[in-house]
C-alpha positions as CSV (number, residue, x, y, z in Angstrom):
1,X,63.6,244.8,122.2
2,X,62.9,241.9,119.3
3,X,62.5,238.3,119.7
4,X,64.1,236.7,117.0
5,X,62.9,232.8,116.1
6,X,65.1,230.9,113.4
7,X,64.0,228.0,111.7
8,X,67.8,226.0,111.2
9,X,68.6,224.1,108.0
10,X,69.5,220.7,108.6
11,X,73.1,220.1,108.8
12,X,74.1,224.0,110.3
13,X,72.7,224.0,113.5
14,X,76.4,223.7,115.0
15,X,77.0,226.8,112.6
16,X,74.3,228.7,113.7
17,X,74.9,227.9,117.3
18,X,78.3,229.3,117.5
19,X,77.4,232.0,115.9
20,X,75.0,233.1,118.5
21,X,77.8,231.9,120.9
22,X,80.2,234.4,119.6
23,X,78.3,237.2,119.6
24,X,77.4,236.4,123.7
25,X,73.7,236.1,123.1
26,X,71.5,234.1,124.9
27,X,69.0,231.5,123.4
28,X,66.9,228.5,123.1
29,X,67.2,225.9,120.9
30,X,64.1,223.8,120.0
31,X,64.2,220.5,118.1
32,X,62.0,220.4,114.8
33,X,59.4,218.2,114.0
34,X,57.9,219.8,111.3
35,X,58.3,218.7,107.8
36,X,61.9,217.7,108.0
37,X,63.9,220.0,106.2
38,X,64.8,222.1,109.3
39,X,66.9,220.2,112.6
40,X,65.8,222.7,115.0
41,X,64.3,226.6,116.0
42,X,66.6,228.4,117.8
43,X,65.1,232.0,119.4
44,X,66.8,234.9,121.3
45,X,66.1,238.4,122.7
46,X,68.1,241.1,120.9
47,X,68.0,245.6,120.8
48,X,66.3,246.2,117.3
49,X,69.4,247.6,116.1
50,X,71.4,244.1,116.5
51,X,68.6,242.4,114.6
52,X,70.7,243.3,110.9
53,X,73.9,242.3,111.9
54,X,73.2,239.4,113.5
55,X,71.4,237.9,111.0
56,X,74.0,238.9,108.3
57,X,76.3,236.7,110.6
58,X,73.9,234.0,110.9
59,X,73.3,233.8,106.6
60,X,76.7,233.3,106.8
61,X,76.6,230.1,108.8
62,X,73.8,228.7,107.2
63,X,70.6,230.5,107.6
64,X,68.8,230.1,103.9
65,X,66.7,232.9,102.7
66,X,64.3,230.3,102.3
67,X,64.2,229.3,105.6
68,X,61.9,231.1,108.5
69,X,62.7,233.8,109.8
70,X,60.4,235.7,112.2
71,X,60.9,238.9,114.3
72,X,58.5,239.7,116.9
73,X,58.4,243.0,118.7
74,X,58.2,242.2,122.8
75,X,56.4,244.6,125.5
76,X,58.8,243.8,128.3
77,X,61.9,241.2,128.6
78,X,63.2,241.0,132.7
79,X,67.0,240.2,132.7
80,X,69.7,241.7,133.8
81,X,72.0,240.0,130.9
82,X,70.6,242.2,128.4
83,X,72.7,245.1,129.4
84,X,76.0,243.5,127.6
85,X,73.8,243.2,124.1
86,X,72.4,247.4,124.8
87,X,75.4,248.4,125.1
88,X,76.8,246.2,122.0
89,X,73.9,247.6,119.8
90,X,72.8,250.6,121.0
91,X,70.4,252.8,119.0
92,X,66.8,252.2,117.8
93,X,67.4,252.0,114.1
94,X,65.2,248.4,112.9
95,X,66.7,245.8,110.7
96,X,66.2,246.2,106.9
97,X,63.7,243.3,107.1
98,X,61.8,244.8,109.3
99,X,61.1,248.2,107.3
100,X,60.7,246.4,104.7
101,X,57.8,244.3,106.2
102,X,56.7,248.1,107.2
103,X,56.9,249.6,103.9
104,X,54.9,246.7,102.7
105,X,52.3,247.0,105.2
106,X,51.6,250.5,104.9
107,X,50.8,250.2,101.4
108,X,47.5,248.9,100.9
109,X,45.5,247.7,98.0
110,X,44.8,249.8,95.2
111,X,41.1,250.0,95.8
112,X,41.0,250.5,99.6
113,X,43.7,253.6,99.0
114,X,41.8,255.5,96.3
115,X,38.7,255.1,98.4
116,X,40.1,256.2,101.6
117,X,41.9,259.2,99.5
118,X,38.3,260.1,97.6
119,X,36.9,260.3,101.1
120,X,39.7,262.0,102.7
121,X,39.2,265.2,100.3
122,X,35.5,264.9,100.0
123,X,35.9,265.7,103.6
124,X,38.8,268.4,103.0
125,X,36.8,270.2,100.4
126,X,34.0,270.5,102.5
127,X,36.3,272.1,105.3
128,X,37.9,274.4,102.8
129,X,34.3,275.8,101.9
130,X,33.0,276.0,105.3
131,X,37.3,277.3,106.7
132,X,37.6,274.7,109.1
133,X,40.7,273.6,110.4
134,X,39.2,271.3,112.2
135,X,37.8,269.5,109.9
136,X,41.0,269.6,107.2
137,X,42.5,267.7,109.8
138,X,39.6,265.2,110.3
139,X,40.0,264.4,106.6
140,X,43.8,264.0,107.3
141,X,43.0,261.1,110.0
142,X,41.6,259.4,106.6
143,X,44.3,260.3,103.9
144,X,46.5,257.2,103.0
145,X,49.5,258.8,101.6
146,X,52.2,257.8,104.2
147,X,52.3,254.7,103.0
148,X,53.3,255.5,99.1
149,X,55.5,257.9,100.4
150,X,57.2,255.2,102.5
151,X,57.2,252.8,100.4
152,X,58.7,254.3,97.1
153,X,61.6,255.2,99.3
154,X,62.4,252.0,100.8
155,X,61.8,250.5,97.4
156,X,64.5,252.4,96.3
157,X,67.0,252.0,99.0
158,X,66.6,248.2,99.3
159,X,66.6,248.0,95.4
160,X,63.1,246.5,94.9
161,X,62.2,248.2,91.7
162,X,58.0,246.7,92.2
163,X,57.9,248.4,95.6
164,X,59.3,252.1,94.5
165,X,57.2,252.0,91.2
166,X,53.8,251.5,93.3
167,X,54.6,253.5,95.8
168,X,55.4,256.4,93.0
169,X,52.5,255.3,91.3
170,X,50.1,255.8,93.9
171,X,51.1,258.9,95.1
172,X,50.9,260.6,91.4
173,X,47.5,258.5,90.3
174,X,46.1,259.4,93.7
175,X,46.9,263.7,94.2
176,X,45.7,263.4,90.6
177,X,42.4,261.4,92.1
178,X,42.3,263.7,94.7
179,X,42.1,267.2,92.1
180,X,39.8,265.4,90.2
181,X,37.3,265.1,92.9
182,X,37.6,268.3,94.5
183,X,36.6,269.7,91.0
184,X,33.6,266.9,90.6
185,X,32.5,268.3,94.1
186,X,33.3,272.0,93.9
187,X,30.9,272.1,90.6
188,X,28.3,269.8,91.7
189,X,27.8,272.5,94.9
190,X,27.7,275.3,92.4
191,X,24.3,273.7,91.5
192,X,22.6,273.5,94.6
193,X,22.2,275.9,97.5
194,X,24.7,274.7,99.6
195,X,27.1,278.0,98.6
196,X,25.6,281.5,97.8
197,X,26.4,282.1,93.6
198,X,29.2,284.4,92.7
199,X,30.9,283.2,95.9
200,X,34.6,284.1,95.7
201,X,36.4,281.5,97.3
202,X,39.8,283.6,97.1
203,X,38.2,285.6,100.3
204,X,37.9,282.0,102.5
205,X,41.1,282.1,104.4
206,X,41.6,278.6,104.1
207,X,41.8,278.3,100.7
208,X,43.7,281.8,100.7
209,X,46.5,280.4,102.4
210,X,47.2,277.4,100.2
211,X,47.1,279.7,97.0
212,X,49.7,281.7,98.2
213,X,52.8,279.2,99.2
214,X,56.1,280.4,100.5
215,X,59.1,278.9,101.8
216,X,57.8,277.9,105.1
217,X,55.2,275.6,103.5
218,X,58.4,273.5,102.2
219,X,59.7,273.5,105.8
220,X,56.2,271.4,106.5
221,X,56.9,268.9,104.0
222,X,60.6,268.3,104.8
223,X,59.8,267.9,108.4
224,X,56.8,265.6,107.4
225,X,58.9,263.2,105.1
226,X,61.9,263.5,108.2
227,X,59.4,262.9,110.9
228,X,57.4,260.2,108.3
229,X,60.8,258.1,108.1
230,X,61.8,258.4,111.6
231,X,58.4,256.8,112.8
232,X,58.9,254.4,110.7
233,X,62.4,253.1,112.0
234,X,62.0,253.9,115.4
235,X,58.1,252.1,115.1
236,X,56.5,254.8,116.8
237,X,53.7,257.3,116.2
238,X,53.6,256.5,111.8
239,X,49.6,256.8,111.9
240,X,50.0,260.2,113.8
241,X,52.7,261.4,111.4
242,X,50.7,260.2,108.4
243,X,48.1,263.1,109.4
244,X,51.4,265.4,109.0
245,X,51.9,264.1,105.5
246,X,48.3,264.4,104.4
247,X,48.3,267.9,105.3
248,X,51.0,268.5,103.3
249,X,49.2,267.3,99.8
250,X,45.4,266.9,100.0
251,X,44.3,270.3,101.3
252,X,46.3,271.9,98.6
253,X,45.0,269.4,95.7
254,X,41.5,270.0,97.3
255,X,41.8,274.2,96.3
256,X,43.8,273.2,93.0
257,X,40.5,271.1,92.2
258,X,38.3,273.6,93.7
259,X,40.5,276.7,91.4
260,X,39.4,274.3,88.2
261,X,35.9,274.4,89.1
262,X,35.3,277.9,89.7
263,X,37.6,278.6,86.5
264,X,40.4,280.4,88.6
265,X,43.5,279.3,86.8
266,X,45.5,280.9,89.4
267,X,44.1,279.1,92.6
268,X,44.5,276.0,90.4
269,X,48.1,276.4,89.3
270,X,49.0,277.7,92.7
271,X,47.7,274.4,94.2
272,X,48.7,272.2,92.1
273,X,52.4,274.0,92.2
274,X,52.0,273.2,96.3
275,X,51.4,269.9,95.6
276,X,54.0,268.7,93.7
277,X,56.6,271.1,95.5
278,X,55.9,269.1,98.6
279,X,55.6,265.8,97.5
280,X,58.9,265.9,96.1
281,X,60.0,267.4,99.5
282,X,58.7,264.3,101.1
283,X,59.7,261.8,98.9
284,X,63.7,263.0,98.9
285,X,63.9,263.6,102.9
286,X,62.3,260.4,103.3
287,X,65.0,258.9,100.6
288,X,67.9,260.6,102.3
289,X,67.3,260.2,106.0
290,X,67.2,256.2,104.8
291,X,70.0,256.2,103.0
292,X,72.1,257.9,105.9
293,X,70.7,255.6,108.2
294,X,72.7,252.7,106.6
295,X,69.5,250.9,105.0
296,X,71.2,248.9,101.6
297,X,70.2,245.7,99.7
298,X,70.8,242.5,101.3
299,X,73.2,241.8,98.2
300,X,76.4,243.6,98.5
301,X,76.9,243.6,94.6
302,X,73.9,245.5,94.6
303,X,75.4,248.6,97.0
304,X,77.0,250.4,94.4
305,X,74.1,250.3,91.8
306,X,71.8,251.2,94.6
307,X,74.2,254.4,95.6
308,X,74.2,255.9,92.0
309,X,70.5,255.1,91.9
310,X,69.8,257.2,94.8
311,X,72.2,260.2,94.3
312,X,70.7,260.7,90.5
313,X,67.1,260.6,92.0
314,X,68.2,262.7,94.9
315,X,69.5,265.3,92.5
316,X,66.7,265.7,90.2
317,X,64.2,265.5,92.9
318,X,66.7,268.5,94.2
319,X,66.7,270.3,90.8
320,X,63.0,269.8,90.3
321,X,62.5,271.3,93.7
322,X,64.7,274.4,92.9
323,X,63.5,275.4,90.0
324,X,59.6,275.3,91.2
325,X,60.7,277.4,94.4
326,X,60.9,280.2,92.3
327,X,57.3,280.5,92.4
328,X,57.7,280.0,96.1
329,X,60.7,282.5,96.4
330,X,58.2,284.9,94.6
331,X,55.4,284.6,96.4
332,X,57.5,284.9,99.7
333,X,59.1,288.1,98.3
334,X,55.6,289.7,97.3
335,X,54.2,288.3,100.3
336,X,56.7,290.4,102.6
337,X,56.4,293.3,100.3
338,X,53.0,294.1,100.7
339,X,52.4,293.1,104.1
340,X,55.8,295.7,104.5
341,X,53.8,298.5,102.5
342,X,50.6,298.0,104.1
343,X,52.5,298.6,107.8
344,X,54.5,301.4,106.7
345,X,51.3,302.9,105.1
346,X,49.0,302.7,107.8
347,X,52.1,304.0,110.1
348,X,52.6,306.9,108.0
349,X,48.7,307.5,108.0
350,X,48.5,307.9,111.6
351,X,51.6,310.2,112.1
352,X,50.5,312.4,109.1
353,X,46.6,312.9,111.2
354,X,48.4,313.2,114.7
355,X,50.9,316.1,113.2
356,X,47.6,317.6,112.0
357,X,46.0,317.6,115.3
358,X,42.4,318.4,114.0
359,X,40.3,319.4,117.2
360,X,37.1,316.9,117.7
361,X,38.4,314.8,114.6
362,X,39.3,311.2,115.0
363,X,40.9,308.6,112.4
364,X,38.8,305.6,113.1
365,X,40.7,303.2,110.9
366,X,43.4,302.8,108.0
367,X,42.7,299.4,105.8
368,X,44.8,299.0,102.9
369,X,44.1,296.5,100.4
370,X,47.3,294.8,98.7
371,X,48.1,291.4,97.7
372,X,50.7,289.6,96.6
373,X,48.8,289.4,93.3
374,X,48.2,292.7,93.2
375,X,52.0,293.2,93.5
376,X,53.1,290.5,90.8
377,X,50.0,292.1,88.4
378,X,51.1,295.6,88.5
379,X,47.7,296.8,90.2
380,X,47.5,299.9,92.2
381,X,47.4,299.7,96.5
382,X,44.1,300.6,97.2
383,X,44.0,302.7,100.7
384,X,40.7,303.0,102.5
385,X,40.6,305.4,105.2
386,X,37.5,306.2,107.9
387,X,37.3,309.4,109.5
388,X,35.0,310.8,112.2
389,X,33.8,314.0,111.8
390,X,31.6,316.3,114.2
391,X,28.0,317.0,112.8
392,X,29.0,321.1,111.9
393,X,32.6,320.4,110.8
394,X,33.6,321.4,107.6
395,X,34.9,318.3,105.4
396,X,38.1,319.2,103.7
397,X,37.5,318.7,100.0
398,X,40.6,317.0,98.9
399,X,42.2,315.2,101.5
400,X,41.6,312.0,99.7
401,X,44.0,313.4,97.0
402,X,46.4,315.4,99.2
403,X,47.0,311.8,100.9
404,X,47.5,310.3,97.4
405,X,50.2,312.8,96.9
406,X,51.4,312.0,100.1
407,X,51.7,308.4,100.1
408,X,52.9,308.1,96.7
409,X,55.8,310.3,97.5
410,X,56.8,308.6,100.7
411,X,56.3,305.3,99.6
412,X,57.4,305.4,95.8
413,X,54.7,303.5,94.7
414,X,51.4,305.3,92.8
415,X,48.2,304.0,95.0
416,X,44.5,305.1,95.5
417,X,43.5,306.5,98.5
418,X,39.3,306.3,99.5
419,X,38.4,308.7,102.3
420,X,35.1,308.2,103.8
421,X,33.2,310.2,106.5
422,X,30.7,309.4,109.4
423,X,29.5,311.7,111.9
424,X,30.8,311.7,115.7
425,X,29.2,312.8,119.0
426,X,30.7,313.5,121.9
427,X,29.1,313.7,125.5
428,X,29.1,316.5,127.9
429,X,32.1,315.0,129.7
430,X,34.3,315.4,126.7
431,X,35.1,311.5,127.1
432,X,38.5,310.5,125.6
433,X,39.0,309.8,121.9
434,X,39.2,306.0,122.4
435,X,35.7,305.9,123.9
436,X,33.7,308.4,121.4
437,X,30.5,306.9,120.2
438,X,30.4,307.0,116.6
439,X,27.3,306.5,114.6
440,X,26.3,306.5,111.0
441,X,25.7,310.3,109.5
442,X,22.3,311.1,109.1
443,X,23.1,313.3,106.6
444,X,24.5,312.1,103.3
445,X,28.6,312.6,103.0
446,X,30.3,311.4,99.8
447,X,33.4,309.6,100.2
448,X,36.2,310.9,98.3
449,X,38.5,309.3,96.0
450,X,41.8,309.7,95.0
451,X,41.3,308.6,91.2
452,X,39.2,306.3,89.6
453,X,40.1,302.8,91.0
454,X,40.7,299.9,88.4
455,X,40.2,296.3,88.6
456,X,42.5,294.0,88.4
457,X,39.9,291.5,87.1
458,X,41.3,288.2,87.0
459,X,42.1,288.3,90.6
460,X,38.7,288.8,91.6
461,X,38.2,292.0,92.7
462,X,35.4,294.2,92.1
463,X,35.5,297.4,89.8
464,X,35.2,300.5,92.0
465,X,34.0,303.5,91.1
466,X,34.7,306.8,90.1
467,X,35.3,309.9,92.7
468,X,32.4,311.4,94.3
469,X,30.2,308.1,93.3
């Protein structure tokens, strides 16, 4: 509920009266004595969703723009006359002042936002290194980019041209802030002793997962613009949802800054691709969930302009979106590819050793190492498979290569397959399988390799080396 108080121009407090009359609402009428160009305040209770229309009714008997006009939100209003206004206004959309007055205060002043933003990924970088979650989401508590987000949209739906080009503005000058200092950071700890040297931050799982973006990550920033607007018109729960839209952007500007500083182009683009993707994602759910919620300028001359407006930003923020979800499209496909081949290899692994059925032999694990990048670059699947043998067993000579054949056949794909060997013991009791103690050989046993392994280089990993090495 709202508690609307009207300051009346002289000479249309009859107007403004009847009005109120008409639409069956209750008020109170106060004589002014201010500085005399107003006859009287006039206040009422009214749902937050009869708070526009209303006061479109009440310009129209004589309410100035320059007059005062002040909307108060109330914790509890007792009456059982109410019920006629709920049911005449239901829903809990606010008036177009009101967001506006929103949008305004969620933006705050230039210095204040790039300090809380600096601060916010000083404090994501750190949890990237160290691949805490919890501490990405501390930093998210401090990130200020609800506000922009907000606030470019409403600009744009209420036609205030100042409002949008901040709110844009900040949100581009700020990501751009926030890469910046995650590559000040990331090279300033390469000089100290804070992180061990040649540390490869591909392997923190963290950063990992923001280098590798699929679809689902611009599910999170559609539902964090949706959920960003709807706080925002319902007035509930914006400084929890903000932490939604801060997840969406600073982390992944935190690892494209962090890619720049550790000179891996790919974790940069790949960051920097997540960021934009879903800050346009915000920025056009937020634009079309206030648009379909009826939000126009106060000037009806101004509808039409501001309907063309939003369709053409609408449909190159949509274009924009589609043609850099192509590198999301990809990454999803590779993604599922190689997480596919690495089931169906270590599957075909264990059926292949249990049709064997070697006596007092066990396959103590199948670890395959594929990548999306790996898939994109052309590189071989590397296959690394541990077997436990009994101290006087004979070690088959090329199993590593007979498995190569194997695979490659089965799967279509060429790959390298590293079969290493540790010795087994097994008590008197001839315990099961799944409980043999297995301990390091005492005697030296070469693993065996398929091929010689190549690197893939840029992506980080390490040159192996030839058979029998």
């Amino acid at each position: 509920m709202r508690l609307v108080q009207i300051l009346i121009p002289k000479g249309n407090r009859s107007s403004v009266i009847g009005a109120l009359d008409e639409n069956g609402i209750d008020y109170a009428v106060f004589d002014e004595v201010g500085r005399g160009e107003f006859e009287a305040m006039v206040q009422f209770p009214i749902p937050p969703s009869g708070v526009e229309p209303v006061m479109e009714e009440l310009v129209e008997a004589g309410v100035r723009e320059d007059a005062y006009t002040i909307v108060l939100p109330t914790e509890t209003v007792v009456s059982q006359r109410l019920s006629a206004l709920v049911e005449r206004f239901p829903g809990l959309r606010i008036s177009r002042d009101e967001l506006y007055a929103r949008a305004q205060d969620l933006a705050p002043a230039n210095s204040t936002f790039f300090a809380f933003l600096i601060l916010s990924t000083v404090i994501a970088t750190t949890g990237l290194l160290l691949d805490s979650s919890a501490t990405i989401i501390g930093a998210m508590v401090v990130a200020p980019l609800m506000g922009p987000a907000i606030s470019a949209s409403v600009g744009a739906i209420l036609d205030d041209p100042g409002m949008a080009s901040r709110g844009i503005t900040l949100q581009v000058t700020g990501l751009f802030a926030a890469i910046v200092t995650a590559a000040l950071m990331g090279w300033l700890l390469q000089q100290t002793i804070l992180i061990p040297p040649g540390l490869d931050i591909q392997t923190i799982p963290q950063i990992a997962e923001r280098t590798s973006p699929n679809f689902l990550s611009l599910f999170l920033a559609l539902g964090s613009g949706i959920a960003g607007s709807l706080s925002i018109m319902r007035g509930s729960g914006s400084t929890l949802v903000g932490v939604a839209i801060a997840v969406a952007l600073v982390p992944p500007a935190a690892t494209s800054g962090l890619g720049i500083a550790f000179g891996l182009t790919g974790v940069a683009i790949a960051g920097a691709v997540l960021v934009i993707v879903n800050l346009l994602a915000i920025n056009v759910s937020a634009l079309i969930l206030f648009y379909a919620a009826g939000f126009r300028p106060l000037e009806a001359e101004k509808f039409e302009g501001v309907r063309e407006s939003v369709v053409s930003r609408i449909v190159v923020i949509g274009i924009a979106i589609a043609v850099l979800s192509i590198a999301l499209g990809t990454v999803t496909w590779a993604t599922f590819q190689t997480q596919s081949f690495e089931q169906r290899t270590q599957d075909a692994l264990e059926q292949r050793f249990e049709e064997a059925n070697i006596e007092d032999v066990e396959l103590v694990s199948v670890t395959v190492d594929y990548r999306p990048a790996d898939l994109l670059l052309g590189n071989q699947p590397q296959v690394d498979v541990l077997v436990a043998v009994p101290r006087n067993a004979d070690v088959p000579p090329d199993l590593a290569q007979r498995w190569d054949d194997e695979l490659t056949a089965a799967m279509g794909r060429d790959v390298v397959v590293r079969v290493g060997f540790i010795e087994a013991q097994l008590s008197d009791g001839r315990s099961p399988a799944s409980e043999m103690a297995v301990r390091t050989a005492t005697r030296e046993v070469r693993p065996q390799v398929s091929r010689p392994i190549h690197s893939g280089g840029a992506d980080g990993r390490r040159t192996a080396r030839p058979t029998g090495a």
